[in-house]
C-alpha positions as CSV (number, residue, x, y, z in Angstrom):
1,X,0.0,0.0,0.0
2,X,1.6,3.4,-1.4
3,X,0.7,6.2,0.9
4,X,0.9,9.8,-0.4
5,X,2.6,12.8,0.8
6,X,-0.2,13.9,3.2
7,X,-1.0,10.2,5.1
8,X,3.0,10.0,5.4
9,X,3.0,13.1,7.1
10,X,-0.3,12.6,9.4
11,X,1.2,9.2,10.3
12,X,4.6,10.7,11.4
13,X,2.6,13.1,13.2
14,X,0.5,10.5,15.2
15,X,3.0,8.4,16.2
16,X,4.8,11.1,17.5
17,X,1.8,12.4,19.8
18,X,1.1,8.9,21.0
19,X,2.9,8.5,24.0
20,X,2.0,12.0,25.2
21,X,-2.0,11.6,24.0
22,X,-3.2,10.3,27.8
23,X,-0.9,12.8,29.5
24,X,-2.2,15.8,27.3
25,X,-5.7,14.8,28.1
26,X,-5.5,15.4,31.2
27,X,-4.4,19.2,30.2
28,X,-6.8,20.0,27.9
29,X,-9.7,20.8,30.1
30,X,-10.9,24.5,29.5
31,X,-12.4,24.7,32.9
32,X,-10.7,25.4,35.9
33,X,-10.0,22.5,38.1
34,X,-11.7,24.1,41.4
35,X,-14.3,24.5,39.1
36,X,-14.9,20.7,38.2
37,X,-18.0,18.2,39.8
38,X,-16.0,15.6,42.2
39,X,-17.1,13.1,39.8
40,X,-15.3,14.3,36.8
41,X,-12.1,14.6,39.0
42,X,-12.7,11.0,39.5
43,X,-13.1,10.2,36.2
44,X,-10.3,11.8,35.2
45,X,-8.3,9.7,37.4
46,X,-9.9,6.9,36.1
47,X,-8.8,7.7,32.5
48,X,-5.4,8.4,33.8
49,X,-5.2,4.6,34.6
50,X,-6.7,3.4,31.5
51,X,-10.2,2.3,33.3
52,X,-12.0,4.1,30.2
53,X,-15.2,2.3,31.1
54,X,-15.2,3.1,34.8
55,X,-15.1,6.4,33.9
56,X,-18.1,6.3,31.7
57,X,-20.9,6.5,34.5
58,X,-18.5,9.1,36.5
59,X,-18.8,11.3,33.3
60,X,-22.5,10.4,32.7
61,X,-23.1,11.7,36.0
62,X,-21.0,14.4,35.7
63,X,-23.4,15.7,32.6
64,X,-26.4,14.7,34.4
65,X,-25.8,16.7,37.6
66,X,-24.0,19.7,36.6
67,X,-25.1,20.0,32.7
68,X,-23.2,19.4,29.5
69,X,-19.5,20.7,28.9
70,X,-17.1,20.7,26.8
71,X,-15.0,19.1,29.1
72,X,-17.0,16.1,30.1
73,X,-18.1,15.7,26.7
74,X,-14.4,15.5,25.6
75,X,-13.8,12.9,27.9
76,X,-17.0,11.0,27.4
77,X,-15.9,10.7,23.4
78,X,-12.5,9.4,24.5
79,X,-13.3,7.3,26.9
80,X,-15.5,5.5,24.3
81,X,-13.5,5.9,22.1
82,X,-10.9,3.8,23.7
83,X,-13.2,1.0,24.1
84,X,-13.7,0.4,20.8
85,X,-17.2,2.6,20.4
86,X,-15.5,4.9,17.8
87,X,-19.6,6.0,16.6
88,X,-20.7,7.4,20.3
89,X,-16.4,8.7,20.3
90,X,-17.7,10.7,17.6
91,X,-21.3,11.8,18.5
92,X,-19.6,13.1,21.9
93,X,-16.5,15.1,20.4
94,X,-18.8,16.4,17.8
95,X,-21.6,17.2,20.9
96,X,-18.5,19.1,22.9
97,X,-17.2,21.0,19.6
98,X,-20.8,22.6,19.1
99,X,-20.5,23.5,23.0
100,X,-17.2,25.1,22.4
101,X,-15.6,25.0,18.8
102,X,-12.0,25.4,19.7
103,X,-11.9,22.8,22.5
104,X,-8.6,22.0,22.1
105,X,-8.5,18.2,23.1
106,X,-12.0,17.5,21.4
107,X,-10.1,18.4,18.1
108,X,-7.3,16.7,18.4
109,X,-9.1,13.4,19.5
110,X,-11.7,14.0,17.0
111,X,-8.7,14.2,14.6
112,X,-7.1,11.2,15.9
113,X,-10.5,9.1,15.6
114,X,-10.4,10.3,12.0
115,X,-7.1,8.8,11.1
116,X,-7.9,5.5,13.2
117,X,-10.5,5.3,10.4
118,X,-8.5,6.2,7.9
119,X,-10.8,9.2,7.0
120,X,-8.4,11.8,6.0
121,X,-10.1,14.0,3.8
């Protein structure tokens, strides 16, 4: 399989950000931590150690109790995301970009779902 220009480029560049992806995840929240439900801290932590679907009521909760954010959205779609839902990955980092367009870690994971699926236009 001949890749072009582009995919060789995007690949480099994904490989790269992989071992830093779960440590930047945690840095991409927008709202300030003293501002955060106790249940998103938890999930959080949670993520952190890979329990993705542990986290999943935490965040559930999160969005129940204190309303949708970008934030908990963001880490709903990851957190699916990594087990194996890529679909409800998507409809949450879509859900968190309407919320807030320039979420930083909803587009990068949104881009990084993309190239998983090969969907690089």
């Amino acid at each position: 399989m001949k890749m072009s220009f582009q995919q060789t480029v995007l690949s480099l560049v994904f490989v790269t950000a992989l071992p830093v992806t779960a440590a930047f995840a945690m840095g991409s929240d927008s709202t300030p931590s003293d501002s955060q439900a106790d249940s998103y801290k938890q999930a959080k932590e949670l993520v952190d150690d890979k329990e993705y679907a542990e986290a999943i009521p935490l965040l559930q909760k999160t969005i129940q109790e204190k309303g949708p954010s970008a934030d908990a959205l963001n880490l709903l779609g990851y957190s699916y995301r990594k087990t194996g839902n890529q679909q409800k990955g998507l409809d949450y980092y879509l859900q968190a970009l309407k919320l807030e367009p320039n979420h930083l870690g909803a587009n990068e994971y949104l881009g990084e779902l993309y190239l998983e699926k090969n969907n690089l236009p």
